[in-house]
C-alpha positions in Angstrom: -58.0 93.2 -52.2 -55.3 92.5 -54.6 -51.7 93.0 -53.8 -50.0 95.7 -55.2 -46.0 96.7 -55.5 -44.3 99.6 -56.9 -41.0 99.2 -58.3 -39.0 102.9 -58.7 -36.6 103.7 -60.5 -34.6 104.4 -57.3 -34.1 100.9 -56.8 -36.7 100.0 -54.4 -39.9 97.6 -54.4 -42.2 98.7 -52.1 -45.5 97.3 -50.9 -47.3 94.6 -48.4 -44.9 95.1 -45.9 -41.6 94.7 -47.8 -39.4 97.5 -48.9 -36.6 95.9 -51.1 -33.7 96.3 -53.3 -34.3 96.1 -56.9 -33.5 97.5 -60.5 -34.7 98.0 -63.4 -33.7 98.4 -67.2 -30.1 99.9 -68.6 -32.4 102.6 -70.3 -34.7 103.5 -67.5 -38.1 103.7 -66.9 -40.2 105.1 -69.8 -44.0 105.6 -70.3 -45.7 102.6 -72.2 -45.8 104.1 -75.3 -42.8 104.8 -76.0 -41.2 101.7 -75.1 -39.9 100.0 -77.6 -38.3 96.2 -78.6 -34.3 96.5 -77.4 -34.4 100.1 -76.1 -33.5 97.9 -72.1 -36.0 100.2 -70.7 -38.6 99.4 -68.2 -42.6 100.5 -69.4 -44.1 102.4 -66.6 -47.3 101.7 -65.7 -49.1 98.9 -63.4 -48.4 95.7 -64.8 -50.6 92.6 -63.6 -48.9 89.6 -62.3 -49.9 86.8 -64.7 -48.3 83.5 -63.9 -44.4 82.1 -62.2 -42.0 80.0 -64.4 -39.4 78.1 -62.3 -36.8 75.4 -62.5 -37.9 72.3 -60.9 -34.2 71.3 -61.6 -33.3 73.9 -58.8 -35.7 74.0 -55.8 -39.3 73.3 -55.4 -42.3 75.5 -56.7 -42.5 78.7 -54.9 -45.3 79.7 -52.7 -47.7 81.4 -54.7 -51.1 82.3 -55.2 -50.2 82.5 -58.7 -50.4 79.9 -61.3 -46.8 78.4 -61.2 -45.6 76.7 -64.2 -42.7 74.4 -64.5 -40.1 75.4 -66.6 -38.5 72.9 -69.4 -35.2 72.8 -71.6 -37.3 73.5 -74.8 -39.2 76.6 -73.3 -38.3 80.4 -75.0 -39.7 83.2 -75.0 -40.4 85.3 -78.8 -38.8 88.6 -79.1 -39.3 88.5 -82.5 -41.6 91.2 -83.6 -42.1 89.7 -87.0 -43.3 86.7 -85.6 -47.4 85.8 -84.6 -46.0 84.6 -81.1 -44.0 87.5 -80.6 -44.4 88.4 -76.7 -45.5 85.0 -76.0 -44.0 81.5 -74.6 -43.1 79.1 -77.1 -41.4 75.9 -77.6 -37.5 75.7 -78.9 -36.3 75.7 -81.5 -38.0 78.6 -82.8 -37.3 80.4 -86.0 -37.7 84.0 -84.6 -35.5 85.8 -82.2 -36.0 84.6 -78.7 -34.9 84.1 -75.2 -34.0 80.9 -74.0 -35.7 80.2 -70.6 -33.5 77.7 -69.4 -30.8 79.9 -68.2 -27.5 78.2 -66.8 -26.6 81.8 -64.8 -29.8 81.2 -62.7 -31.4 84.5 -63.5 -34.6 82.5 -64.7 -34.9 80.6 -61.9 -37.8 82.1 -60.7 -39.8 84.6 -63.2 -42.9 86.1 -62.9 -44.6 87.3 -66.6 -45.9 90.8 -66.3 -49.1 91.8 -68.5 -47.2 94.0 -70.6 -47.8 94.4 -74.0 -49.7 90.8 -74.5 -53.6 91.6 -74.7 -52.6 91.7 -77.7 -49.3 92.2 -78.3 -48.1 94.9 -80.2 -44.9 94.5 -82.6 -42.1 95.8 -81.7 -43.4 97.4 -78.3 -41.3 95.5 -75.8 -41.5 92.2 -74.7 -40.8 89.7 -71.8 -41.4 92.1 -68.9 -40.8 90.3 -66.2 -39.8 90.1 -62.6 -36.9 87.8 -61.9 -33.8 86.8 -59.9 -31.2 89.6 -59.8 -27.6 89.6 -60.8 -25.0 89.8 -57.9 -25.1 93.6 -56.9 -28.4 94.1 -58.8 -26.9 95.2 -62.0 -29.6 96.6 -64.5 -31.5 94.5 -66.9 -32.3 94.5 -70.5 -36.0 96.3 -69.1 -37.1 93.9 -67.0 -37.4 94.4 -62.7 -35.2 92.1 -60.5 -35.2 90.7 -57.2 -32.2 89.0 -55.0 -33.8 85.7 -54.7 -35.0 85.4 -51.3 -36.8 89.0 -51.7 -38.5 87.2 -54.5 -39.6 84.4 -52.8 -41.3 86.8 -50.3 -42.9 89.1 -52.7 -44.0 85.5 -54.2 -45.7 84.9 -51.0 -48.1 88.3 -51.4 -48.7 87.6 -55.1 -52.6 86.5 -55.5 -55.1 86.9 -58.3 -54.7 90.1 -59.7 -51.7 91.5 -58.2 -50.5 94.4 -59.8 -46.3 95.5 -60.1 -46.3 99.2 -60.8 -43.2 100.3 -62.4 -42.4 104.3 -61.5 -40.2 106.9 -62.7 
């Protein structure tokens, strides 16, 4: 059986044996479909847990039963909804609007990309979902579900083949 987490709005991740401090986006959680590019909210719903990025520059691949990619310099991430690889990895420099992976704050060090909005995207619904590294005193993010790193390493440990994060109200 897959692994399964629910994130609340509270500010708790909850599931496999871990209850953990987390947060979620500036505007809250909102249902799917009305989630929209920029609004900093977090889409409610169960999300699968698609694949880890990490810095190889900053610690070893975590231990997974994901597929763990190695993050590079040039990697981004489109958040352009007028572009064909909006809501998708891509290589820098890329004309659109983007995020740059390679963050120097460390927030990116460890990121795992939630199947939100990406089969197939939708412009302008809301991309790069992820779960990631949390800012000191788990400030909210731009819609995305954080983690103190160490809690992230041991979700990462429960994360198999269709794991699900479930993002609640």
């Amino acid at each position: 059986m897959a692994s399964h987490f629910i994130v609340a709005a509270d500010g708790r991740l909850d599931g496999e044996g871990l209850s953990l401090r987390c947060a979620l986006g500036t505007g809250g959680a909102v249902p799917a479909d009305a989630k929209r590019e920029g609004d900093g909210a977090s889409p409610i719903g169960c999300w699968t847990a698609r694949r880890v990025y990490f810095r190889p520059d900053r610690g070893a691949a975590p231990d997974t039963g994901l597929p763990v990619i190695a993050l590079r310099p040039e990697d981004g991430w489109c958040d352009d909804p007028a572009e064909t690889d909006y809501n998708r990895l891509v290589p820098l420099p890329c004309r659109g609007s983007h995020e740059r992976l390679w963050r120097e704050d460390g927030l990116y060090d460890l990121i795992v990309e939630l199947g939100y909005n990406d089969d197939p995207p939708v412009a302008g619904r809301g991309s790069a979902i992820f779960l990631h590294i949390a800012r000191p005193g788990h400030a909210p993010t731009q819609g995305c579900a954080v983690l103190a790193e160490e809690d992230l390493r041991a979700v990462l440990k429960r994360l198999g083949g269709g794991a699900v994060i479930e993002i609640r109200a």
